[in-house]
C-alpha positions in Angstrom: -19.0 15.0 -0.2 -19.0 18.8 0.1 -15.2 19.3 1.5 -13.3 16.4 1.4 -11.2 15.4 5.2 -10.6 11.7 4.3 -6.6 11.7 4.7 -4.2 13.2 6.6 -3.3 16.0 3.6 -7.4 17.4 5.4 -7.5 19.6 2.1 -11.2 20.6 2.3 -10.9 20.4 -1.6 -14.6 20.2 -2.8 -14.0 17.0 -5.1 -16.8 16.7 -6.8 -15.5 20.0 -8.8 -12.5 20.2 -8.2 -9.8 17.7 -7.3 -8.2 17.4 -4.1 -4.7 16.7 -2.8 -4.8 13.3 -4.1 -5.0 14.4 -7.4 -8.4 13.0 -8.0 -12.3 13.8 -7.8 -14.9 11.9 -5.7 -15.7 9.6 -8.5 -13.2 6.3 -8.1 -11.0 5.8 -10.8 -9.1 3.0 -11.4 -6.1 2.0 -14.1 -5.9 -1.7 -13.4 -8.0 -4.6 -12.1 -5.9 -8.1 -13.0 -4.3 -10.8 -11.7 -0.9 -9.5 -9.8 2.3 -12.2 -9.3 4.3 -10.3 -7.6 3.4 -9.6 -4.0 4.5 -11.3 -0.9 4.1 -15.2 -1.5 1.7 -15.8 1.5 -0.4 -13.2 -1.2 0.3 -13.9 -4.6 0.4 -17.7 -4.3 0.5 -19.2 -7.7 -2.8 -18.1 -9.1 -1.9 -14.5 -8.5 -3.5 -11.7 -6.1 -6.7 -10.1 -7.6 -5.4 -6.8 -7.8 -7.6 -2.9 -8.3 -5.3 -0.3 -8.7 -6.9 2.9 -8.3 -5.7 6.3 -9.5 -4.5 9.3 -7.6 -2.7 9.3 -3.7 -2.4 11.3 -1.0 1.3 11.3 -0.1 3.1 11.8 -3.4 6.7 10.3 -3.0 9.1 11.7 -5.3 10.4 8.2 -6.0 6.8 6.4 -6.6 7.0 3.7 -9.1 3.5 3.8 -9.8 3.4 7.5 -10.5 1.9 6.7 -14.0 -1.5 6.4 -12.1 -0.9 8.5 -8.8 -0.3 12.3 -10.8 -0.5 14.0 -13.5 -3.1 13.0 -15.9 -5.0 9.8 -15.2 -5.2 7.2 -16.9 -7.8 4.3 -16.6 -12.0 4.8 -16.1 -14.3 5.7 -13.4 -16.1 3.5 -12.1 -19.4 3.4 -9.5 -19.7 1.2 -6.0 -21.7 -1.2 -8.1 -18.9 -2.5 -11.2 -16.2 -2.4 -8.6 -18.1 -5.3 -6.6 -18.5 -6.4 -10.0 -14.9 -6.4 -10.5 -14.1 -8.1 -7.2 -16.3 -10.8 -7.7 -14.7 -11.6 -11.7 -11.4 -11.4 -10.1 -12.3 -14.2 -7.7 -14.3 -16.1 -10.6 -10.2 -15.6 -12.4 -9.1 -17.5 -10.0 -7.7 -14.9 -7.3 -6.5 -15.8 -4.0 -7.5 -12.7 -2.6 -8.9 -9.1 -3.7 -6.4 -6.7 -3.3 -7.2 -3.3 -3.5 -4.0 -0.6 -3.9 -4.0 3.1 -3.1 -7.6 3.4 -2.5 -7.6 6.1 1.1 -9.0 9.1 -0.8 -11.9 6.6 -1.9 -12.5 4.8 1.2 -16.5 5.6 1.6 -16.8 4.2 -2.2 -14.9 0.9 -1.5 -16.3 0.2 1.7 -19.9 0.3 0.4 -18.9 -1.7 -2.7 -17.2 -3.8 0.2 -20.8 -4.2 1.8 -22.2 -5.4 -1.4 -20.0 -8.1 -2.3 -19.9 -9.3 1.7 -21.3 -13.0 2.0 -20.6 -13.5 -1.9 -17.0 -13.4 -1.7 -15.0 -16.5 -0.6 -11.4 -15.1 -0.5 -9.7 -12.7 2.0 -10.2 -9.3 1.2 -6.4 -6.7 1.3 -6.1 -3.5 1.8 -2.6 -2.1 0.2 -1.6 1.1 1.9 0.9 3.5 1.6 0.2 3.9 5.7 -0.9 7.8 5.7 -4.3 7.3 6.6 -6.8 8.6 9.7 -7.8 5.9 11.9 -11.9 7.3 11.7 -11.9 6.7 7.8 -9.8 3.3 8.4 -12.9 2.4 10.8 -15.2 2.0 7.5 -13.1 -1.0 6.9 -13.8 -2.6 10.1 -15.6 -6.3 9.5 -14.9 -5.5 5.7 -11.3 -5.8 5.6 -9.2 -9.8 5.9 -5.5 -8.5 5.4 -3.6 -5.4 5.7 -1.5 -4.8 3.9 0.6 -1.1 4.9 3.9 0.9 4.2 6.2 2.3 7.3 7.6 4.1 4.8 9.9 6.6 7.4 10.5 7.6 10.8 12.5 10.9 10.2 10.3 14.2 9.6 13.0 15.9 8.1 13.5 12.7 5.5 9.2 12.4 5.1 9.1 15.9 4.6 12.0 15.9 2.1 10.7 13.1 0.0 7.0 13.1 0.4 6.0 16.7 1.7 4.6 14.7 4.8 6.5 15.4 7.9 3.8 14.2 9.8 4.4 10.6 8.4 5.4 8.6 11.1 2.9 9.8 13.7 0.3 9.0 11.0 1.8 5.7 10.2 1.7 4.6 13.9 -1.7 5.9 14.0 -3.4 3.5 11.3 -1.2 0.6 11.7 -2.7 0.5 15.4 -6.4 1.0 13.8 -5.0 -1.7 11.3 -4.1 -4.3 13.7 -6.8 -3.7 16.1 -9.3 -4.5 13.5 -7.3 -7.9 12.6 -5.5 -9.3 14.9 -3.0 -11.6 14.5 -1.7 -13.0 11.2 -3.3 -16.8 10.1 -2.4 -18.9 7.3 -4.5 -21.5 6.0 -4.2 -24.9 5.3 -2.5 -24.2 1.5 0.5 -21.7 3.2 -1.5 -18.3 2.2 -2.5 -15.5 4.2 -6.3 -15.3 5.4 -6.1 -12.6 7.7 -3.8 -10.4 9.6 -1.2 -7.8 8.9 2.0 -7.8 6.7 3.7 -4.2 7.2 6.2 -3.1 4.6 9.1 -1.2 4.4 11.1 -0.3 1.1 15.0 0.3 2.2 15.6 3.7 0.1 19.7 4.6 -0.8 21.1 6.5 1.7 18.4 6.3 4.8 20.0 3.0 6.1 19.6 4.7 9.6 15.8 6.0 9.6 15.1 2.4 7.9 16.4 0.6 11.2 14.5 3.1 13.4 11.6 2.0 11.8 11.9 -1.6 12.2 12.3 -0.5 16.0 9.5 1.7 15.9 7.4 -1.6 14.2 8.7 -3.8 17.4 7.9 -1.3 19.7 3.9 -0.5 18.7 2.8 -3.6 17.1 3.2 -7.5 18.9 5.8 -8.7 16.6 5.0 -11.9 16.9 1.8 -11.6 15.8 2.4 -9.8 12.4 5.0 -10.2 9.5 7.2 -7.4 8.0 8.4 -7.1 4.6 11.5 -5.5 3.8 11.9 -4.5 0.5 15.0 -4.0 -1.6 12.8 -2.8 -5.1 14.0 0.8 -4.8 14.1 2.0 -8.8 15.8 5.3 -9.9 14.4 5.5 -12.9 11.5 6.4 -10.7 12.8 9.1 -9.6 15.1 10.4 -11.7 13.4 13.6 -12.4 14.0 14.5 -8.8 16.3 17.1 -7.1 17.4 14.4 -4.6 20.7 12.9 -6.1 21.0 10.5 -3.2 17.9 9.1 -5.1 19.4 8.7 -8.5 21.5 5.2 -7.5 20.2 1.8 -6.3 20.2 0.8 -2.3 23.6 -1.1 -1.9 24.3 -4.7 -0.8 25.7 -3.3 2.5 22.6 -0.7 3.2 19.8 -3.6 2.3 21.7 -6.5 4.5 22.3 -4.4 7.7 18.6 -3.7 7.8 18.1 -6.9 7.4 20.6 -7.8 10.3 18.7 -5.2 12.5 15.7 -7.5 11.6 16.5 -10.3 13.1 17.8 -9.2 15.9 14.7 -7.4 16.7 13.2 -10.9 16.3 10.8 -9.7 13.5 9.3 -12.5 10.7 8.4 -11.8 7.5 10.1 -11.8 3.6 13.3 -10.4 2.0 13.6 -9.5 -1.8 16.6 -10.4 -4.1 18.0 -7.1 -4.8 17.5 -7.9 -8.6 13.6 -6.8 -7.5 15.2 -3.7 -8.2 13.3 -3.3 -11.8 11.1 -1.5 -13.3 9.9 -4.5 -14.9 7.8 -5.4 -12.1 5.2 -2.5 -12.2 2.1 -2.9 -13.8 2.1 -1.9 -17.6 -1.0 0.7 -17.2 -0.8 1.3 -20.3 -1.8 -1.8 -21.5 -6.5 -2.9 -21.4 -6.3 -5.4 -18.7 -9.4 -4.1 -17.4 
């Protein structure tokens, strides 16, 4: 890796000296590998979804409730191809449901050959969590590697993607990989015990105050993507503590009743499947302690 052109951000950064606009070098680093109960149920299931977080992103939301491990100093250990097939394959011997690997664009090459290694050996679906700004010709690595995918339509608006993530380009991006995404997958299928083996699940967190650009994504989602063939999750999770540092003060309060249920309303009329999220999911107490050795 000489100059790095993995993501969208196309920094050039030479990352193995420096690092690049994901905040990280070329060697993976990772702050959790453990058993994760609190994704979609088709994911976690009851045994939980085996889940890599890895340091450092890309698209730096001023409201990210993992931004323990996505700026700043890192926390966690690098790790090589080799101990994160390792990992995959001890978090399937745990008792996973799946592998589920979170934030991991600006390390793509890395996981896809540990990906290659642990092909034929693993028995459970493989997911790829994604905040959705991603290029389509590093999503391609992926291809025949990937089960589940598992992305954020985090915004429509460029002026509200600019505002919040620096990203105006978000949406265009988003639509982008989501079409890579699905074309690599296909339609969603369960198996026999309820849980997801393959397909798509796109997210969408409802943030205070953008009840509009939430609804035009939803429309956006029906419009690209057969809706019938994927599910959408629309969360309600928003935290300020997150982002109570931040110059937004639109961000500094929870998403209301009325905001969360009208784009759920806009949901169903659209015809889209998929999960809701009690609006007490709005706590900090479900991200990962990374603090903690549960490595």
């Amino acid at each position: 890796m000489s100059k790095c052109y993995m993501c969208p951000r196309a920094c050039g950064a030479d990352r193995s000296a420096e690092a690049g606009a994901c905040g990280v070098r070329e060697n993976m680093r990772i702050a959790c590998a453990d058993l994760h109960f609190f994704e979609e149920p088709v994911i976690s299931g009851t045994r939980g979804s085996g889940t890599v977080f890895f340091c450092g992103c890309s698209l730096g939301c001023v409201f990210c409730q993992n931004r323990d491990i996505s700026r700043g100093e890192m926390p966690g250990r690098e790790i090589n191809e080799r101990e994160l097939a390792d990992i995959m394959l001890s978090l399937e011997a745990r008792g996973a449901h799946n592998i589920n690997l979170v934030t991991g664009a600006h390390f793509v090459s890395k996981i896809a050959t540990a990906l290659e290694m642990v092909k034929g050996k693993l028995s459970v679906p493989v997911v790829y969590n994604s905040s959705g700004y991603e290029l389509p010709r590093s999503l391609k690595m992926l291809d025949g590697l990937v089960d589940i995918y598992l992305p954020d339509y985090k915004y429509f608006s460029p002026e509200i993607s600019d505002k919040y993530s620096n990203a105006p380009d978000y949406s265009e991006r988003a639509e982008a990989a989501l079409a890579e995404m699905f074309s690599q997958v296909g339609k969603c299928e369960l198996g026999e015990d309820g849980l997801l083996k393959r397909g798509m699940i796109v997210r969408h967190l409802v943030l205070p105050s953008c009840r509009a650009d939430s609804i035009a994504v939803l429309e956006r989602i029906s419009e690209i993507l057969p809706k019938n063939d994927i599910l959408v999750s629309i969360m309600s999770q928003y935290t300020p503590e997150f982002a109570s540092d931040c110059e937004f003060r639109e961000l500094h309060r929870r998403v209301t009743r009325f905001e969360y249920d009208s784009v759920l309303d806009v949901a169903d009329r659209l015809g889209l499947s998929g999960f809701s999220q009690a609006r007490t999911s709005a706590s900090g107490v479900y991200t990962p302690n990374f603090k903690e050795d549960n490595m």
